[in-house]
C-alpha positions, 0 to 999 in steps of 0.5 A: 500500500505505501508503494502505491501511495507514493507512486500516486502522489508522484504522479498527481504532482506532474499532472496539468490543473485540468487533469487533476480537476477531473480526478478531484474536486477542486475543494480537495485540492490543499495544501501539502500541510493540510487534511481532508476534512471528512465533510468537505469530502463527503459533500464533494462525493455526494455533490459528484453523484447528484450531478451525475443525477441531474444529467441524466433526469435533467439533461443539466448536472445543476438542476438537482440544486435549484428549481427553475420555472418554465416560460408562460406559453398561455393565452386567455381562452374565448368560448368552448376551449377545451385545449390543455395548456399545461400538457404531459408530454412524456412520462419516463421518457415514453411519449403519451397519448396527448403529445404534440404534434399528433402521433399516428400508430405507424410512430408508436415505439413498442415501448408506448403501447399496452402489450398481452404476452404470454409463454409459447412453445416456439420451435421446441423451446418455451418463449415470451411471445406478444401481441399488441392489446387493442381493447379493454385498455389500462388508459387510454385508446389511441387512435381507436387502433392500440392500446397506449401503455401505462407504466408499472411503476413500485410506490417509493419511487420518482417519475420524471414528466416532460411537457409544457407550461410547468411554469412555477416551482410551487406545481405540484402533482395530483394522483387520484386512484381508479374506482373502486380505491379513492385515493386522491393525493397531492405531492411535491415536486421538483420542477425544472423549466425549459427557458431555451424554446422560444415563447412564440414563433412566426408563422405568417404571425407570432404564435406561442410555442406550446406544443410537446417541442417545450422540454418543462420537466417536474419530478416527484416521488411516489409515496412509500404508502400509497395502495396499490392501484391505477392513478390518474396523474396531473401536474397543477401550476398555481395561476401566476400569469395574470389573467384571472380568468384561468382560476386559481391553477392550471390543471393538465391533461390526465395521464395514467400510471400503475402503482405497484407494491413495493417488490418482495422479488429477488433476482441474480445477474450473472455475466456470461460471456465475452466476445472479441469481434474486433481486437484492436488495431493494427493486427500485425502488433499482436493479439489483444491482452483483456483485462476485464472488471466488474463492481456491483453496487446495491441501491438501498430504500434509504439511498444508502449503497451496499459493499460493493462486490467486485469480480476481476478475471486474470487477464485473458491473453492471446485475444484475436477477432471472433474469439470469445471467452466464457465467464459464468460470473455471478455478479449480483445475487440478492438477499435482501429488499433493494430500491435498485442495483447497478453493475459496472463493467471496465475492460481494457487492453492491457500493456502492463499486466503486472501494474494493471493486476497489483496497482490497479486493484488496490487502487480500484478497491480503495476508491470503491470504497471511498464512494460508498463511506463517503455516500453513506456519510454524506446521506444525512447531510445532503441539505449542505449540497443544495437540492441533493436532500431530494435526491430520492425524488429527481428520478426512477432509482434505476437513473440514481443507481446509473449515476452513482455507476457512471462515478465508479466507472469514470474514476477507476478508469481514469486512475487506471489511465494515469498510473497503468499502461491500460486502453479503455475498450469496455465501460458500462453502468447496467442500472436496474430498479426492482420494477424494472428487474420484475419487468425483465423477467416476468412474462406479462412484458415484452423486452426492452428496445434496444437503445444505443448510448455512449459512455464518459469514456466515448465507448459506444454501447449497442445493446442487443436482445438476446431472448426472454423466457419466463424467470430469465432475460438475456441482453448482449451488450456490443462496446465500440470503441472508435479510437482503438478501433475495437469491438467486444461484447459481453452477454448478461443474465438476469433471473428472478429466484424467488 
């Protein structure tokens, strides 16, 4: 340990001001005399995850700490207008049945509509097989052809909506239960307008912008107790515009979610396999050396995070294109009630084995470490980092668990960077809350789109549905990797076991 020490602080020495600035914080940055006071750091690790947050739920790393209203996109309504000024437009990033401009059936994505499914034995082997449901619809019909979704989601967790008009941080949301529960409740939230969207446009004259182009967002937290049930939600803005004829709020159109029981489940993610389609260039240099590491972390109800599991493989050498290597790793194995988990996955083409495996490991485990000490101390305190005290409201706790994965992923492997002769070809964060674990799994919904993101690191990620039975999902997720010219996968398994 005293061996690294000294190597790292050599190293922080010799670097420019804005590497150091990526790797700490630059409240860290004292004196050679002075200690880190424990509440400096923890307000800085604390602050780090809750921008990561905010980038993800906010498109913005600063919205956690401030509310910010929308523009006032409204006009004063002359007869029978039945038009919903203040509008949602997306709820979880799903467009709804009021977005504007119109969607037609042929826009749908497999996500937005109501699905039947149900195990069928296909060629001999049993499969999650779906149709798209046409009636009988848990909201609403569209277009008198689908069904539009309404999303599960567990009581205690955030829900983003995005649309228009959320124009006061004092808007709140309504959910009032389906007969025969009558529960009506009014929540908090946390809103964050869009001031980019221009208010009007010219079209032959000046009309408001007031379609589903605006990006208003407001988040809010499912209360823990709240019966399980089919809601009617609506976003409610006090009337600040000035024209009393409006009444004394603003009330949106009416969208629909399914409130589910916190999940009993427990689940297992195993990696299985490691692909090679394109080792990196050029060939004639010689076969790829692979270093590959997981961490898992857990996500706890209270926002406090679990030790967290690491699995390193030796290195794989002699790696050429279109080989594979098996893994058959556990690397989640859940024994107690979670709000989420993530999984982080660093690969990297490997020059020096001998500082990556004895270095490195010590490194990462000590950072791992930091993250969570740090987290877990920061939690009671988090009022001292603006809006952080609401982190549990900013977003479905699968987004959190993503941000807290992003941290550990981008800090390892800068480490790794700085003090190993390692290239990045693999960083992922897989974050899972229980709804979406219970999704994957179970019969009753059909997998997920495949949805391609790119990652701090620039490694592009494809995922690639594998299959789906009942009980089990597997995903295969494809990493390029432009600048060494790389491709590997890696497939994963997710099972419910009780």
């Amino acid at each position: 340990m005293r061996e690294v020490m000294s190597c790292a602080v050599s190293s922080f020495d010799t670097l420019p001001k804005e590497q150091r600035d990526k790797l700490f914080d630059p409240s860290l940055s004292l004196g050679n005399d002075q200690s880190v006071d424990p509440g400096v750091l923890s307000a800085a690790v604390a602050q780090e995850i809750v921008r990561r947050t905010g980038l993800l739920v906010f498109n913005d790393p600063d919205a956690p700490e401030q509310e910010r209203p929308g523009q006032i996109r409204v006009y004063e309504p002359v007869g029978e207008d039945f038009f919903s000024q203040v509008r949602i437009c997306r709820i979880n990033d799903l467009r709804t049945a009021n977005f504007i401009p119109t969607l037609t059936p042929g826009d749908l994505l497999p996500d937005e509509v109501q699905h039947d499914c149900s195990s069928q034995i296909v060629d001999g082997a049993v499969q999650v097989v779906c149709q798209v449901r046409t009636d009988d619809c848990p909201g609403y019909r569209f277009n008198e052809s689908v069904c539009m979704r309404v999303l599960d989601i567990e009581a205690g967790n955030a829900v983003v909506l995005r649309g228009v008009n959320y124009f006061s941080v004092d808007a709140k949301v309504r959910l009032t239960s389906r007969p025969p529960a009558t529960v009506v409740r009014e929540v908090d939230a946390h809103v964050y307008g869009d001031i980019t969207t221009p208010v009007t446009e010219t079209v032959g004259e000046a009309v408001l912008i007031n379609d589903c182009r605006v990006d208003d967002r407001i988040t809010f937290r499912l209360p823990d107790d709240l019966p399980p049930a089919i809601y009617e939600l609506q976003v409610v803005v006090p009337n600040v515009t000035g024209i009393a004829s409006l009444g004394e709020s603003l009330v949106s159109n009416s969208e629909f979610i399914n409130v589910l029981p916190a999940s009993t489940a427990r689940f297992q993610i195993t990696a299985e396999r490691l692909g090679c389609r394109k080792e990196s260039s050029p060939t004639w240099a010689g076969s790829d050396e692979v270093g590959l590491t997981f961490l898992t972390i857990a996500l706890f109800p209270d926002m406090t995070m679990s030790d967290a599991v690491s699995n390193k493989f030796p290195v794989f050498g002699d790696v050429d294109s279109a080989e594979s290597r098996t893994l058959n790793r556990l690397l989640f194995d859940q024994q107690q009630p979670i709000a989420a988990v993530v999984v982080t996955a660093l690969g990297h083409e490997v020059d020096g084995q001998d500082a990556y495996d004895n270095m490195i490991t010590d490194w990462k485990d000590i950072f791992v470490d930091l993250i969570k000490e740090q987290w877990n101390y920061a939690k009671a305190g988090l009022a001292a980092a603006g809006g952080a005290s609401a982190i549990g409201k900013l977003g479905p706790y699968g987004w959190i668990a993503i941000g807290i994965g992003a941290l550990v992923t981008a800090g390892i492997d800068l480490i790794i960077a700085l003090w190993a002769p390692a290239d990045l070809i693999i960083e992922d964060s897989l974050g899972y809350s229980t709804a979406d674990l219970t999704a994957l799994t179970s019969e009753n919904y059909p997998a997920p789109a495949d949805v391609s993101y790119v990652t701090a690191g620039k490694i592009t990620v494809n995922p690639q549905f594998v299959d789906k039975i009942p009980l089990q999902y597997r995903v295969r997720h494809d990493y390029v990797d432009q600048d060494e010219d790389t491709r590997y996968d890696v497939t994963y398994r997710i099972n419910r076991v009780a």
